[in-house]
C-alpha positions as CSV (number, residue, x, y, z in Angstrom):
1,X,83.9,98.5,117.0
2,X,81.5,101.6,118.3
3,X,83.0,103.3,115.3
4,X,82.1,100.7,113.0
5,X,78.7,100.8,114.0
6,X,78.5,104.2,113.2
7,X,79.4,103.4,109.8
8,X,77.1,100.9,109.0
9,X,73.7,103.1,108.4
10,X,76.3,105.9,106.7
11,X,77.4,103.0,104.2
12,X,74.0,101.3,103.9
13,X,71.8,104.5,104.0
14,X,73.7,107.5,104.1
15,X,72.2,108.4,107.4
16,X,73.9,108.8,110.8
17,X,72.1,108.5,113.9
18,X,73.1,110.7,117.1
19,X,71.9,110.0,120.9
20,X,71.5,113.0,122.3
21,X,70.9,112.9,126.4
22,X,69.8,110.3,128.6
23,X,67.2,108.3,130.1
24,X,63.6,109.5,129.5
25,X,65.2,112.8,127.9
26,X,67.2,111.0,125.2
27,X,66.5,111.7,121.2
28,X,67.8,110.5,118.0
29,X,69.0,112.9,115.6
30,X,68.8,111.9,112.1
31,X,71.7,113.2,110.0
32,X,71.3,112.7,106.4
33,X,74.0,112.5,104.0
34,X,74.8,113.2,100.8
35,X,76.0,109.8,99.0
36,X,79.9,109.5,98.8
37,X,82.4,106.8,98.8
38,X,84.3,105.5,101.2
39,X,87.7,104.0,100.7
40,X,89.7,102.3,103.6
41,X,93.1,101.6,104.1
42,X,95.0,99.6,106.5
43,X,97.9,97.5,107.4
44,X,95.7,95.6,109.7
45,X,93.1,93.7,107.8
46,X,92.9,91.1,110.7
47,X,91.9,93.9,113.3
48,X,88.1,94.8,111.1
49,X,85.2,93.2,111.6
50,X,83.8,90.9,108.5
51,X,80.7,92.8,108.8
52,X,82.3,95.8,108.3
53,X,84.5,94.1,105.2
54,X,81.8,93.1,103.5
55,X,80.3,96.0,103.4
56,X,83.1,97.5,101.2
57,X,82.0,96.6,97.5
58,X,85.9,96.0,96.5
59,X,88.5,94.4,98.6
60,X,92.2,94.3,97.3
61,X,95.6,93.2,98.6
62,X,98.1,95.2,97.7
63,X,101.4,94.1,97.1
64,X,105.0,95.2,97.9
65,X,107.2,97.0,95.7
66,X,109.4,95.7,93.0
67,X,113.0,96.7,94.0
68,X,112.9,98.8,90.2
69,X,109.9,101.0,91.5
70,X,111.7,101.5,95.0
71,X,115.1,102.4,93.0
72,X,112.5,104.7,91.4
73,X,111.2,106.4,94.8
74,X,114.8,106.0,96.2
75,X,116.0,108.0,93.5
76,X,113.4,111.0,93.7
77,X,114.0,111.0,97.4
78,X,117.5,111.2,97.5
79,X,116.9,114.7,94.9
80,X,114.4,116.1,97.4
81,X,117.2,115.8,100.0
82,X,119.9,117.2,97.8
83,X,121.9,114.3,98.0
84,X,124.1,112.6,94.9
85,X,122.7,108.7,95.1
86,X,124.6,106.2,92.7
87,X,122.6,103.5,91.1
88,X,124.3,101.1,92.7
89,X,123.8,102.4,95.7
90,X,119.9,103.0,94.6
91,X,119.4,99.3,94.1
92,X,121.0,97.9,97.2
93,X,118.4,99.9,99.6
94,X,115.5,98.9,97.2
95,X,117.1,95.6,97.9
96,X,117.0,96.0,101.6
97,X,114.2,97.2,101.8
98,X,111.8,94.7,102.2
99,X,109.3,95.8,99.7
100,X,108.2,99.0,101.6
101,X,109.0,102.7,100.5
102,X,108.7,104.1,104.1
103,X,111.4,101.9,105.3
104,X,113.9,102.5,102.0
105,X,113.0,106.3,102.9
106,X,114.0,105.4,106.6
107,X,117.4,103.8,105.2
108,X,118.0,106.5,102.8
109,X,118.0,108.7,105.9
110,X,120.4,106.7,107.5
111,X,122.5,106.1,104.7
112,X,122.1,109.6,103.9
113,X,123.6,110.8,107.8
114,X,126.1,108.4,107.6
115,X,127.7,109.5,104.6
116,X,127.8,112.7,106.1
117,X,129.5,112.3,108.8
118,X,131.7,109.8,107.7
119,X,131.7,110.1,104.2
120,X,132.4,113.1,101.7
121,X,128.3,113.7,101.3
122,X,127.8,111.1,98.3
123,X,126.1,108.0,98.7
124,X,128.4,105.1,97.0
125,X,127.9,101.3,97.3
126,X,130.7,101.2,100.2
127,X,129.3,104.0,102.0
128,X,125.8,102.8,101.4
129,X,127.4,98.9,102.5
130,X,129.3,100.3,105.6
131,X,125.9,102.2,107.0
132,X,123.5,99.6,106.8
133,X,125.9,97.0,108.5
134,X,126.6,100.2,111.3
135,X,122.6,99.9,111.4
136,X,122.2,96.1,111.6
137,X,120.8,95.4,108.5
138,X,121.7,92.6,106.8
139,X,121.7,91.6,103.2
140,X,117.9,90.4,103.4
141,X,116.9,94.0,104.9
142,X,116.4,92.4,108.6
143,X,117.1,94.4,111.2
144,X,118.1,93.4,114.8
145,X,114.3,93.0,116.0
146,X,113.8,90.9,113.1
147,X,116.5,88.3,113.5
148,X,115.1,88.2,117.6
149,X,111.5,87.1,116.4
150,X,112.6,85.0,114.1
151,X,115.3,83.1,116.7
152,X,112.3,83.0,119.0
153,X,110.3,81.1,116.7
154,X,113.5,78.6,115.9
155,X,114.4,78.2,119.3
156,X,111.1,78.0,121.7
157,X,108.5,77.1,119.2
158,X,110.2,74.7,117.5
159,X,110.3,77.1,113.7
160,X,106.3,77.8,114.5
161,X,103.8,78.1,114.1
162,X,103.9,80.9,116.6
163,X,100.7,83.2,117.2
164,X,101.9,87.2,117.5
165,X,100.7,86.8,121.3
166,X,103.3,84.1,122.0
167,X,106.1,85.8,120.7
């Protein structure tokens, strides 16, 4: 919030004000600025102030992924590691992955280790199978923690609603 307020005259008037000292000795410093735009970013809508979203001119909702453009970003990864990646394979982390290119990066990895170690290097559909069920994730891309929340909210609230606090 105290950096939101900042903000506000830099967005409205591309001006930031600085208290410097205290008590009777306390000034304002006027910093002007040169106009710019400002573009935010966050996982947490929720957590900003509306006064502080409605001052952004544009507010979108991004979307997640279509499993063809996480094949896509599954596949480029898996050069940047050096690591043979099947399509098959390709398509059932995009699958898994709930939408989200950080985590099929994060079960690439995995996948990636596993066929390492147990494995002759190459990522196949049994390899890639046989890791993600080593990791807990199932066929929906929940993992452990996500089947817990979700019996929580079956089993004490009743299938929810459930406020994050709650749970």
């Amino acid at each position: 919030r105290i950096v939101e307020e900042l903000l506000y005259p830099a967005m409205e008037d591309f001006k930031v004000d600085f208290v410097v000292d205290k008590g009777m000795f306390a000034k304002t410093i006027n910093v002007p600025l040169k106009p710019f735009t400002l573009v935010g970013a966050t996982t947490r809508a929720g957590a900003l102030t509306a006064p502080l979203r409605e001052r952004f001119g544009l507010y979108y909702h991004l979307d997640f992924y279509p499993e063809s453009d996480l094949e896509t970003i599954l596949k480029r990864a898996a050069s940047i590691l050096k690591v043979p990646l099947d399509t098959a394979s390709a398509a059932e982390l995009a699958r898994r992955s709930r939408g989200t290119p950080r985590v099929a990066n994060r079960l690439l990895r995995r996948v990636r280790d596993y066929a390492d170690v147990k494995g002759d290097g190459r990522i196949t559909l049994p390899v890639t199978r046989a890791a993600l069920e080593m990791e807990g994730v199932d066929g929906r891309g929940l993992d452990d923690l996500d089947r817990k929340f979700l019996t929580t909210i079956v089993q004490f609230y009743g299938g929810g609603p459930a406020g994050i606090e709650a749970i």
